[in-house]
N, C-alpha and C positions, 0 to 999 in steps of 0.2 A: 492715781492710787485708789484701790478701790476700799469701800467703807467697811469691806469683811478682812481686809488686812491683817494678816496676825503675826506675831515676834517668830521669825525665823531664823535668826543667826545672833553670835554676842555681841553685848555691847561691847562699844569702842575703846571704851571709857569706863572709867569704876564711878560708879554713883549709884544715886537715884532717882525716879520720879517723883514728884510729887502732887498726888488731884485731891482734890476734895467733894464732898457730897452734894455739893453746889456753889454759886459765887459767894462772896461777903461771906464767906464760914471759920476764917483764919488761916488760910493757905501762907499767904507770906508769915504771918506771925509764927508759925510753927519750921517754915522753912529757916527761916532766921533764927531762930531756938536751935534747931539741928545746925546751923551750922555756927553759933557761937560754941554748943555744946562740944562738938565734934572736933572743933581749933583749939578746945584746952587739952585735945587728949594727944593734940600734935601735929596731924593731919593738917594738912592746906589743904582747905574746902572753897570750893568754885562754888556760889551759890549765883543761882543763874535763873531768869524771867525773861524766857526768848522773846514771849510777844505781851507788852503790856500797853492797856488803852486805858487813856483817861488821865491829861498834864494841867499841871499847873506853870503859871509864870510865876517863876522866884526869882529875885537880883535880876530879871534880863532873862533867865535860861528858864526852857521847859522843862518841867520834872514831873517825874512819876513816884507818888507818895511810897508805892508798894517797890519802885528801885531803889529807894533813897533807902528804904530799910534796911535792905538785904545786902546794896552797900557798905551800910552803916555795921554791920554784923559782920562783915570778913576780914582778914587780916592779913591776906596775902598780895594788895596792891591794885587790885582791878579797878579800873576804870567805871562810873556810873553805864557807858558805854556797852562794856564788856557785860555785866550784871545784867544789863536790859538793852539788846542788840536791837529790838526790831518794837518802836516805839511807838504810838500814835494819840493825838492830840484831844479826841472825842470819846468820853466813859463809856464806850456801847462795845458789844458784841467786835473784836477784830478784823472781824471781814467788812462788817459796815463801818466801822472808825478808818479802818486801810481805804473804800472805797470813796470814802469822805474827801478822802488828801489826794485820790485821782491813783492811790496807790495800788497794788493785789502782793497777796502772801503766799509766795511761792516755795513750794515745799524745800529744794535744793539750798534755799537762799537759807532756810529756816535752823535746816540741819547742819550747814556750813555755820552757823554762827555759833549755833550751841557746842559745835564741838571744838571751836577755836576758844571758846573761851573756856571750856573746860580742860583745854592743853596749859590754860594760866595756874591751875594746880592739880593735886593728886589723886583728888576724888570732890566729884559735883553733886549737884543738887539742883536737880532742875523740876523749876516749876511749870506746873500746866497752868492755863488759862479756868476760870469756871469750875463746870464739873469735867465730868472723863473726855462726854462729846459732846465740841464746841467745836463748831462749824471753821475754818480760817479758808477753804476756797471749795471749787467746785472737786467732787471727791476727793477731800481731804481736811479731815478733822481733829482735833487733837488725842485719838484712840488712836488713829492711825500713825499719828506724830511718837506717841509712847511706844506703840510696836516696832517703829523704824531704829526709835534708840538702844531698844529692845532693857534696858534697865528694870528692878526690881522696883514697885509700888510699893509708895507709901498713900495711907487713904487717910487724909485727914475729914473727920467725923463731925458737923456742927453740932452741939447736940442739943436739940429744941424739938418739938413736936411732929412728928415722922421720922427721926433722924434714922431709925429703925431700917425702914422699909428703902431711903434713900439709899445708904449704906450697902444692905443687900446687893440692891438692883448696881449699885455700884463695882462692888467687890465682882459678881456676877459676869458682869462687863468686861472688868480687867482680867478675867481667867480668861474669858470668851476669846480673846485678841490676846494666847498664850502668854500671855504674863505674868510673873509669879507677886502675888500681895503677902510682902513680907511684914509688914507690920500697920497698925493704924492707931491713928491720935484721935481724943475725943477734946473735943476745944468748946468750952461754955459759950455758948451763944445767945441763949435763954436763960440769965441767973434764976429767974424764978419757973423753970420746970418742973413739976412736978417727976418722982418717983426715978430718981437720977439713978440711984444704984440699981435699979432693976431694969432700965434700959441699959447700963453699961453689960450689966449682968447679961442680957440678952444679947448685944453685940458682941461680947466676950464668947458667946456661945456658937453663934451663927456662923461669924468671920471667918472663922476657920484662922487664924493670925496674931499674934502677939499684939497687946497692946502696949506700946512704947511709953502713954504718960497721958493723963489724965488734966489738963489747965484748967484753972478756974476761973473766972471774971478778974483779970487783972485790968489795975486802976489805970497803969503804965504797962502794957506788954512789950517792954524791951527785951530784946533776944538775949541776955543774962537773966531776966525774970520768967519767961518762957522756960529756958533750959533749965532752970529749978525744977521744975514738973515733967523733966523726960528721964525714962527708967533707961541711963547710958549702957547699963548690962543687960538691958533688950536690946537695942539698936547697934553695938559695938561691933558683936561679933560678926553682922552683913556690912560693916565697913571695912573690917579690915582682913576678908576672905583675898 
């Protein structure tokens, strides 16, 4: 697959992507908000983390904090399994956490998972790794990953000092690999940034896309306190097209 890849046909599946402006920026916390939010309106929502790195031993079993989430956030029966099909043990980058365990991340293997588990409801929510492009094999990134599923982007926004210029280069990225960015989250990552409304303001300008909801520094970001902060009459009407 080559790295200039771009969305050529529809997706399979009703959902959407979802990246963010880099790692640690609230990617799951916000996917877990959209899909507690989206399961009060009725919807079975598949909320899905094809590849996550980084376990713990709990009771016996390895777990992954950011599947136990998004687990914790559905309502339509999925398995830990299902949420997070392609797992690995060491916090780093996928390809070297897969290389770690003697494993490799094969695109076919990647995309059969996401879309088995998204047969388990009516509309997903799949999350990316990182930022846009994160390596997972030799010509094959997770830019390439979003074009194959061809699904509309959501950009979740850390918002702390460049969050600006990140954002951009991001938004930028996802047209580039035919995508449409249908909306974006701005998630506190920095409580004390200065000049918050004039960088929203700036982002609101730039993006070209709806902004769905604005979180602030929650004490607990549980995905019922998340969805508090998502504008559902932004997001609804690309759910239930």
């Amino acid at each position: 697959m080559s790295a200039n890849t771009t969305a050529s046909q529809a997706a399979s599946f009703k959902g959407l992507f979802i990246t963010g402006t880099d790692t640690e920026i609230g990617k799951t916390c916000i996917t877990a908000g959209l899909t507690h939010a989206l399961s009060q309106t009725g919807l079975r929502v598949a909320p899905i983390k094809p590849l996550a790195a980084g376990q713990d031993l709990v009771d016996g079993r390895w777990v992954n904090e950011d599947v136990q989430q998004l687990h914790a956030a559905q309502n339509i029966g999925m398995s830990p399994e299902q949420v997070g099909p392609l797992q690995y043990r060491a916090a780093c980058a996928p390809h070297i956490a897969a290389a770690m365990e003697g494993r490799s991340i094969e695109r076919h293997a990647v995309l059969a998972a996401i879309r088995a588990s998204a047969a388990l409801g009516d509309f997903a929510l799949v999350e990316g790794v990182g930022g846009f492009r994160v390596p997972l094999s030799a010509g094959f990134d997770t830019a390439d990953l979003a074009a194959e599923l061809a699904l509309p982007v959501v950009l979740v926004v850390g918002l702390r000092l460049g969050c600006i210029n990140h954002a951009l280069l991001t938004a930028e990225a996802i047209r580039a690999r035919g995508l449409t960015l249908v909306g974006w989250v701005a998630n506190t990552v920095d409580p004390a940034m200065p000049h918050v409304t004039d960088n929203l303001a700036a982002l609101d300008a730039a993006l070209a896309a709806p902004c769905w909801g604005h979180i602030p520094r929650l004490k607990l970001p549980t995905a019922d306190a998340v969805a508090e902060h998502l504008n559902l009459q932004a997001l609804l009407p690309q759910c239930l097209v």
